[in-house]
C-alpha positions as CSV (number, residue, x, y, z in Angstrom):
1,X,19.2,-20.0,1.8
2,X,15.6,-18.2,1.9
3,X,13.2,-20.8,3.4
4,X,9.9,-21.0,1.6
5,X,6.9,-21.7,4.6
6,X,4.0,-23.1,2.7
7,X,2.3,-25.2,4.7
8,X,3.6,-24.3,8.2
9,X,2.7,-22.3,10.8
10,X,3.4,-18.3,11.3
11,X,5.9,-18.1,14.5
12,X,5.1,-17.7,17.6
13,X,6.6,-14.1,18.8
14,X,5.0,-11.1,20.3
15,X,5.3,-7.4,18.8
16,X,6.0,-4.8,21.4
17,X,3.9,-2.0,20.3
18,X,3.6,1.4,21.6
19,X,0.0,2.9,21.2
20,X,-1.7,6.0,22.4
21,X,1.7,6.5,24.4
22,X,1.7,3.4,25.9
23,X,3.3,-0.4,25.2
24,X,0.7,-2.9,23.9
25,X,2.1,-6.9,23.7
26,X,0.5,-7.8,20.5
27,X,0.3,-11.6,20.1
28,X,0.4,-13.8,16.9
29,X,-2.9,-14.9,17.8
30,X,-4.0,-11.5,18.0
31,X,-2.9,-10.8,14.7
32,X,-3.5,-14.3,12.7
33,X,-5.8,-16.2,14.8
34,X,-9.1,-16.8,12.4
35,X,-8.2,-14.5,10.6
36,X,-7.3,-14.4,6.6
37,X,-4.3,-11.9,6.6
38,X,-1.7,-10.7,4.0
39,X,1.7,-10.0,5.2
40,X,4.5,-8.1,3.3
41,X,8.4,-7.8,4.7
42,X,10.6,-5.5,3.5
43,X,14.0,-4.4,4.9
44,X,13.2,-0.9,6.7
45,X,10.9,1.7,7.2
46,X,11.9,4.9,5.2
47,X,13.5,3.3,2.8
48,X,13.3,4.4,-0.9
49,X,11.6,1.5,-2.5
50,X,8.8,0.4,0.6
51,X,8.6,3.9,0.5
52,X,7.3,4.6,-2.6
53,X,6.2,1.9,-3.9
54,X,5.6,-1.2,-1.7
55,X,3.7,0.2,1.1
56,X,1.3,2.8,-0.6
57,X,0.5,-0.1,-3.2
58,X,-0.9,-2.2,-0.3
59,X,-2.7,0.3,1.3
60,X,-4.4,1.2,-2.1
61,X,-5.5,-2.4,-2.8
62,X,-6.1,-3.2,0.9
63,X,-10.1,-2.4,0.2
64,X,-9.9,-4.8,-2.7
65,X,-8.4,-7.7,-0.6
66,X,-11.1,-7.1,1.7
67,X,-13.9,-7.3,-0.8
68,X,-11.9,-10.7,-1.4
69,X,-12.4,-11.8,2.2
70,X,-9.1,-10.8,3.4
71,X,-9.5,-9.6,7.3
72,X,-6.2,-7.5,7.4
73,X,-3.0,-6.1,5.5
74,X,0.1,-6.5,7.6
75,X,3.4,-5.0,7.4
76,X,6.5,-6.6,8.7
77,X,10.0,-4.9,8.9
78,X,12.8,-4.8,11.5
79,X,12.4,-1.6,13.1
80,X,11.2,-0.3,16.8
81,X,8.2,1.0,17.4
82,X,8.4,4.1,17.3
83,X,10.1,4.0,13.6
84,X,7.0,2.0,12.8
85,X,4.6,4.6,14.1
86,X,6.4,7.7,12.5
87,X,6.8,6.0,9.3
88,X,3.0,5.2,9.3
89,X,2.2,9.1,9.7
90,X,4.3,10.0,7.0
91,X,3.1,7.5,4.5
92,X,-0.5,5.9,2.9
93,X,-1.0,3.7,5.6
94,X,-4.6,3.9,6.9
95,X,-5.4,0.9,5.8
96,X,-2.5,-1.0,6.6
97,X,-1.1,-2.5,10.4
98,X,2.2,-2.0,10.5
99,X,4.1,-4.6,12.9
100,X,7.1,-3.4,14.8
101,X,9.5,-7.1,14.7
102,X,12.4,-5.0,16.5
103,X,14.3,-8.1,18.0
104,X,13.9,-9.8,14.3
105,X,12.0,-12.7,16.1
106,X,9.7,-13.3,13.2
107,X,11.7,-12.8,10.6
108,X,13.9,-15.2,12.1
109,X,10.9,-17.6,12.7
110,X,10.0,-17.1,8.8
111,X,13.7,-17.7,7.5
112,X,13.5,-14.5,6.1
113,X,16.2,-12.6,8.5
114,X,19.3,-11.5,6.4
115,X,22.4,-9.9,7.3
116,X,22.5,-6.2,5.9
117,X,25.7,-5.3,8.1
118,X,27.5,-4.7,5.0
119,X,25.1,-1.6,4.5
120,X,25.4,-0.7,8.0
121,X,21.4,-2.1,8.6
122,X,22.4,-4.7,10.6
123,X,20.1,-8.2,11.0
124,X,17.3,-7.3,8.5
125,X,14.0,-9.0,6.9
126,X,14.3,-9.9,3.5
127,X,11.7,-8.7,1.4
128,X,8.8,-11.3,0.8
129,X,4.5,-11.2,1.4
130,X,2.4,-14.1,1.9
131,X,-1.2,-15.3,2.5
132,X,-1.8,-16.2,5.8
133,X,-5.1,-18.5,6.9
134,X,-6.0,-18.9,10.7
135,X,-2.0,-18.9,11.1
136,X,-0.5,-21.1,8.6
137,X,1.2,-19.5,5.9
138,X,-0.7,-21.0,2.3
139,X,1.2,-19.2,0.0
140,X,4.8,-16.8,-0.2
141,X,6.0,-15.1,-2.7
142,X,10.0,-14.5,-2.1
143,X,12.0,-11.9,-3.7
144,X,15.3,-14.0,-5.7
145,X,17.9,-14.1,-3.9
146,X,20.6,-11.7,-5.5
147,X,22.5,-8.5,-4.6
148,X,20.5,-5.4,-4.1
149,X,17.4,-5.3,-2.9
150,X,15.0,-7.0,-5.7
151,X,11.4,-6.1,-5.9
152,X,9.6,-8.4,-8.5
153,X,7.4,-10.5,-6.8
154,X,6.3,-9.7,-3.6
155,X,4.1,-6.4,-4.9
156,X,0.7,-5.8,-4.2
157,X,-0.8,-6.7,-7.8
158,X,1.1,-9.9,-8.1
159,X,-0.9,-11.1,-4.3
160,X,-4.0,-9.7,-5.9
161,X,-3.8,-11.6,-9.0
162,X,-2.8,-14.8,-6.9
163,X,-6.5,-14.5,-5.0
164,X,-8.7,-13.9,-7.8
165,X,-6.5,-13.0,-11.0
166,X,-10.1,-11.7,-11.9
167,X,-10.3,-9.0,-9.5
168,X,-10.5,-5.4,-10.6
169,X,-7.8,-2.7,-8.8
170,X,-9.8,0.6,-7.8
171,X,-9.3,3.7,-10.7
172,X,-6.7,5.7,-10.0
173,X,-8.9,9.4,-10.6
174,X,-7.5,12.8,-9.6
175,X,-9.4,16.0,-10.4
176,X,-6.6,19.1,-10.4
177,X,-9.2,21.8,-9.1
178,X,-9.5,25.6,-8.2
179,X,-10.8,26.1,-4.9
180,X,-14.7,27.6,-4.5
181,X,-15.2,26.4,-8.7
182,X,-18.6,25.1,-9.3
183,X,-17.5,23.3,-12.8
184,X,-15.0,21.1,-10.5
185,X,-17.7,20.7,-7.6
186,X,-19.6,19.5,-10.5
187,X,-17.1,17.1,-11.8
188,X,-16.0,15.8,-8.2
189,X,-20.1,15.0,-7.8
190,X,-20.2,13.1,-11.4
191,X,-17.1,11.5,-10.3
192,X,-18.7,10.4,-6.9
193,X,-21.8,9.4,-8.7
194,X,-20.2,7.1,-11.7
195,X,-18.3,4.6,-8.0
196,X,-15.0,7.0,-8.6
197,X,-12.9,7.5,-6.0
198,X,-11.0,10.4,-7.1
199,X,-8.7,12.5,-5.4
200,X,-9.2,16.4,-5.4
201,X,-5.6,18.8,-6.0
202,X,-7.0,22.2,-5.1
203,X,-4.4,24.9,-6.7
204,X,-3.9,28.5,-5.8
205,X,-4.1,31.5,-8.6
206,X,-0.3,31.7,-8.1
207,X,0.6,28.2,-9.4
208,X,-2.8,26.8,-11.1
209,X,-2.5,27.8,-14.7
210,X,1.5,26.6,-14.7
211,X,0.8,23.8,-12.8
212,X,-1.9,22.2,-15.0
213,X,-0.9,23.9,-18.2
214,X,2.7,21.7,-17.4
215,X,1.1,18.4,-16.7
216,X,-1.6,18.6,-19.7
217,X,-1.4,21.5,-22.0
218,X,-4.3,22.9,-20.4
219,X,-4.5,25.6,-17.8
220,X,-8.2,25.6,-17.4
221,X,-10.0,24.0,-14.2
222,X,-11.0,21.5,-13.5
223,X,-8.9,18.7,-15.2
224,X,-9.5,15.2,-14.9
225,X,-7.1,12.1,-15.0
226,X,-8.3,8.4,-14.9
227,X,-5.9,6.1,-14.9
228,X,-2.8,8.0,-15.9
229,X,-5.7,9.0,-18.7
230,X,-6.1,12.8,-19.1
231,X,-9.7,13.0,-19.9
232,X,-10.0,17.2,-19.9
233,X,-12.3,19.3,-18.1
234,X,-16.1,19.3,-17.4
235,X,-17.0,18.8,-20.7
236,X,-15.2,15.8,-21.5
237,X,-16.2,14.3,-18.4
238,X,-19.4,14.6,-19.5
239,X,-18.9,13.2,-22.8
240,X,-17.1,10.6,-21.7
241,X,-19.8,9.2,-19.5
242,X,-22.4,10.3,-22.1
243,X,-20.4,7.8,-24.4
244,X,-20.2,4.5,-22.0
245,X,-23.8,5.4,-21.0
C-alpha cells in the first residue's frame, strides 16, 4: 500500500552527486530547507513516458512555478548519478534538478519504493509529485495503484492548477524559418515584442518547402504556430496582432 505524506516531513537521506567530475553529498536540507520545492518521482531515467512527457512538462512550467513562489523543481528517480547527469543532457532539463536516489533511500522514506523486479528494474520509485514547504510535504498527488505504469495525476498541469488553478502556462510558439530571411527575422522580433517565447526551426533549401508544405500546406517561410494553432506567415502574424490590438 502507497503511503500518502501530507503533513509529515521529507526523509532524511543524502544524494550522492557527481558534479564537474567530482562527488558532491547533497543534503535534504540543502535541497528543502526554506525552501518551497516541487518534487516529481517516476520509475527511471530514459524511460518512454518521463521521457517524453513528464520531465519536459516540468521544465516548461518550472518558470511558471517560480512566478508562483516556488524556489525549485526537483526530480526524483532511482538511478546513479551518472544516469541522472546523462539523462539531463539529453533531455529539457535546464530548469529542472535532477536528484540521483541510487540506494532508493527516499523513495523508501516516502513509501513510494516499489518492486519492478518483474520488469527486470529492480527496487523502483513509484511515480508521484508533491509540494514541499521548508521540508514537510503539504500536498501529493499519487499515481492509482494498478498494473502498468499509470500517469494521470502526477503531471505538471495538474501541480499547476493545484497552486493557483488561475495561473496561465507559457504559449507554446514555434516559427519554422529559412536561415538569413528578413520576413522571419521580422516575425521572430514581433513575436519577441508581443511577451512570446517562440522557438525558431531554421530549414535548409533541401528539406524546407517539403517540410513545411507537410506540416501546413504551405511551403513558404516563415510559418508560425501558437498553440498547436497554425497562424501562417508574416502577414497573418501581422493581422493577427493587428486584430487583438
Amino acid at each position: 500500500m502507497l503511503q500518502n505524506r501530507e503533513g509529515q516531513r521529507v526523509p532524511n537521506v543524502t544524494f550522492q552527486v557527481r558534479e564537474n567530475n567530482a562527488w558532491k553529498q547533497v543534503t535534504t536540507n540543502d535541497v528543502f530547507k526554506g525552501k518551497t520545492v516541487v518534487v516529481f518521482s517516476l520509475p527511471g531515467a530514459f524511460t518512454p513516458t518521463c521521457s517524453s512527457t513528464h520531465l519536459p512538462r516540468y521544465n516548461e512550467l518550472a518558470p511558471t512555478f517560480a512566478k508562483l513562489g516556488v524556489d525549485s523543481v526537483v526530480c526524483v528517480s532511482v538511478n546513479d548519478t551518472f544516469v541522472m547527469n546523462e539523462w539531463a543532457k539529453d533531455q529539457e532539463s535546464d530548469n529542472i534538478v535532477l536528484l540521483p536516489d541510487g540506494n532508493g533511500e527516499f523513495s523508501a522514506g516516502m513509501g513510494m519504493l516499489v518492486d519492478k523486479s518483474a520488469i527486470g528494474f529492480g527496487k523502483r520509485s513509484w511515480r508521484y509529485s508533491m509540494l514541499v514547504k521548508d521540508g514537510v510535504v503539504q500536498k501529493m498527488f499519487i499515481e492509482p495503484e494498478k498494473d502498468g505504469d499509470p500517469f494521470e495525476v502526477s503531471d505538471a498541469d495538474t501541480m499547476l492548477n493545484y497552486i493557483d488553478a488561475k495561473a496561465k502556462a507559457p504559449d507554446q510558439v514555434v516559427v519554422f524559418s529559412k536561415p538569413g530571411c528578413p520576413f522571419c527575422i521580422e516575425a521572430k522580433e514581433l513575436l519577441d515584442a508581443a511577451g512570446y517565447h517562440a522557438i525558431e526551426i531554421p530549414l535548409d533549401n533541401k528539406v524546407r518547402g517539403r517540410v513545411i508544405g507537410a506540416v501546413c500546406g504551405d511551403t513558404t517561410a516563415p510559418q508560425i504556430f501558437i498553440n498547436g494553432e497554425h497562424v501562417g506567415g508574416l502577414d497573418a502574424l501581422k493581422a493577427r496582432f493587428a486584430k487583438a490590438a
